[in-house]
C-alpha positions as CSV (number, residue, x, y, z in Angstrom):
1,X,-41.6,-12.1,-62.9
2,X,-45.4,-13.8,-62.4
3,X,-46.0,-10.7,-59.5
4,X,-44.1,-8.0,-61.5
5,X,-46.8,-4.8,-61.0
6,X,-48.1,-6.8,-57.8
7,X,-47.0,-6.0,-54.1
8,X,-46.1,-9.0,-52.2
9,X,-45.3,-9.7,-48.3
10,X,-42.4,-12.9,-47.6
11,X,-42.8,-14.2,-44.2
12,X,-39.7,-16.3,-43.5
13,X,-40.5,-18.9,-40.8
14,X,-38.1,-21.1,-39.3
15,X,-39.8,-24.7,-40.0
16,X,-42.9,-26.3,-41.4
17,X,-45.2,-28.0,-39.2
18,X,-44.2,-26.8,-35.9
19,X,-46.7,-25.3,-34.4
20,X,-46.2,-21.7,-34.3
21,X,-44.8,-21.8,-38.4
22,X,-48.2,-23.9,-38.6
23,X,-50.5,-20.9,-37.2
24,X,-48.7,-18.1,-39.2
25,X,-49.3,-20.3,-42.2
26,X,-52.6,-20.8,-41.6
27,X,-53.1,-17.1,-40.5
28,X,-52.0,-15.9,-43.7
29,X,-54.3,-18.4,-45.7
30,X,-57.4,-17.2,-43.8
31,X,-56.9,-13.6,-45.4
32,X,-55.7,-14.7,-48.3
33,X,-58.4,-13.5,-50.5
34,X,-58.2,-10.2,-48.4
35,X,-54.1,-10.2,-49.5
36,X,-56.1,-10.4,-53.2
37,X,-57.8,-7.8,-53.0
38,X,-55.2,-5.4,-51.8
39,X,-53.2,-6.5,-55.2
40,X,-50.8,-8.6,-52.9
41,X,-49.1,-12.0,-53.2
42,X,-48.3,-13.9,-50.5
43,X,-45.3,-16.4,-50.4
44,X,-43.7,-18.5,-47.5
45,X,-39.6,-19.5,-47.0
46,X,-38.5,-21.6,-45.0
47,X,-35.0,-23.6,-45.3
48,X,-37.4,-27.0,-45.1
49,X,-37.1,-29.2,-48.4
50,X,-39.7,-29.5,-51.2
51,X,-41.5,-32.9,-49.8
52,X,-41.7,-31.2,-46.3
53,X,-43.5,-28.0,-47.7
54,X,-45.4,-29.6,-49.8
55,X,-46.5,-32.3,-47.5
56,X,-47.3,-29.1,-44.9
57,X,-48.7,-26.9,-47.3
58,X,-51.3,-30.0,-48.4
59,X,-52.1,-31.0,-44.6
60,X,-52.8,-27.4,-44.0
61,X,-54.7,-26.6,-46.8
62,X,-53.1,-23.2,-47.4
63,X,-53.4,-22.3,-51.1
64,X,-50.1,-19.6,-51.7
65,X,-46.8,-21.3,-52.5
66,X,-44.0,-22.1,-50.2
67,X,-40.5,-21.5,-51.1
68,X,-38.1,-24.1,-50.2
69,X,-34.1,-22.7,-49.5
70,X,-32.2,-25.7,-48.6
71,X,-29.2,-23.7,-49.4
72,X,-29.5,-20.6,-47.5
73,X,-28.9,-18.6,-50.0
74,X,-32.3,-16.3,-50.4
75,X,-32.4,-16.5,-46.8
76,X,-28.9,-15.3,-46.1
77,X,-29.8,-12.4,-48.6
78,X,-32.4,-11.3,-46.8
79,X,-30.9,-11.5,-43.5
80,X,-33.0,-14.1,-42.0
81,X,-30.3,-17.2,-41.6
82,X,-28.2,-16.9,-38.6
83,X,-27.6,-17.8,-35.3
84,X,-30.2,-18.9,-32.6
85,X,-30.1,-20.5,-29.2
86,X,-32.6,-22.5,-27.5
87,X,-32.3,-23.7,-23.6
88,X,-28.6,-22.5,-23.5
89,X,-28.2,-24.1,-27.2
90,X,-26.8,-22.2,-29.8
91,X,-27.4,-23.5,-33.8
92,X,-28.0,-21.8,-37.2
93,X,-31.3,-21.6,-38.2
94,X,-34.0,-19.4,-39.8
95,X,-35.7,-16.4,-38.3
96,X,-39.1,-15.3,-38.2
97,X,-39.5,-11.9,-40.7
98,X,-41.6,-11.0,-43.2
99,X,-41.2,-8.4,-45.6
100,X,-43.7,-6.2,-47.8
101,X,-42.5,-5.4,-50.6
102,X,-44.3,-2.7,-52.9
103,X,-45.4,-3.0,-56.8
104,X,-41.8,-2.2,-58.2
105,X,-40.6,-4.8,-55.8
106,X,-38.8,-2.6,-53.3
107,X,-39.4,-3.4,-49.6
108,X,-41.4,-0.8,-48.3
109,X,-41.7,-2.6,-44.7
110,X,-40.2,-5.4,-42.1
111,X,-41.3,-7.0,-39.2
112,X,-37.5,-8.2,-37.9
113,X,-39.1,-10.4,-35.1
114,X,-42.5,-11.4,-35.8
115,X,-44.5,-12.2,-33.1
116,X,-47.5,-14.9,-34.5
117,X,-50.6,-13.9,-32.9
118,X,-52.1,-11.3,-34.9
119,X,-49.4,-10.7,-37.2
120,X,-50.7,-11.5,-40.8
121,X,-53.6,-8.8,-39.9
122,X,-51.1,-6.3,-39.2
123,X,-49.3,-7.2,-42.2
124,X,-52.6,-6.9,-44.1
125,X,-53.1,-3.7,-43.2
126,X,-49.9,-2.6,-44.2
127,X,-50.1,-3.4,-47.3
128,X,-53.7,-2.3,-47.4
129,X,-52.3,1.2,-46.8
130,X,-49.1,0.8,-49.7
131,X,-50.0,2.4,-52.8
């Protein structure tokens, strides 16, 4: 209800401190004040419990909140929990997405498999161009 009137973009990444969750994270702080201006709220999910994010979001310095889901539920409504596999491994975890959502707090866009490198500029300009 804080961002009612605001856009805002979700990235849901799969765990704090690993090192490609750590340079989204930080990417995203960086152009924060960028996200600002362009009337947009940033927030990260991630299934990892409150001492985790907050211990991450303190070592990183990275001034948005973090949302902590330790029971799936958001992130099974937004389709982001599910199955994985790693090395032949198969387990349930969180994928990487983000959403923008627009003012009225529809989703007006979705990156299904984010790729890190160069993804919160793209998102940046997305919702530079949402009115």
């Amino acid at each position: 209800s804080e961002r009612k009137g605001r856009k805002a973009v979700i990235y849901f990444f799969p765990k704090a401190d690993t090192p490609g969750c750590t340079q989204e994270s930080i990417d995203f702080n960086r152009l924060r004040s960028a996200f600002e201006k362009a009337g947009t709220a940033i927030l990260g999910v991630s299934a990892d419990p409150v001492p985790a994010q907050e211990k991450f979001k303190t070592k990183h310095g990275l001034a948005f909140p973090l949302g902590s889901d330790t029971t799936h539920a958001m992130l099974k409504a937004y389709g982001v929990w599910g199955e994985k596999g790693m090395y032949g491994r198969k387990f349930m975890g969180v994928h990487r997405v983000s959403y923008l959502l627009d003012a009225k707090g529809r989703v007006a866009k979705v990156w299904p498999k984010v790729k890190v490198p160069g993804h919160a500029d793209e998102v940046l300009s997305a919702a530079k161009a949402l009115k």
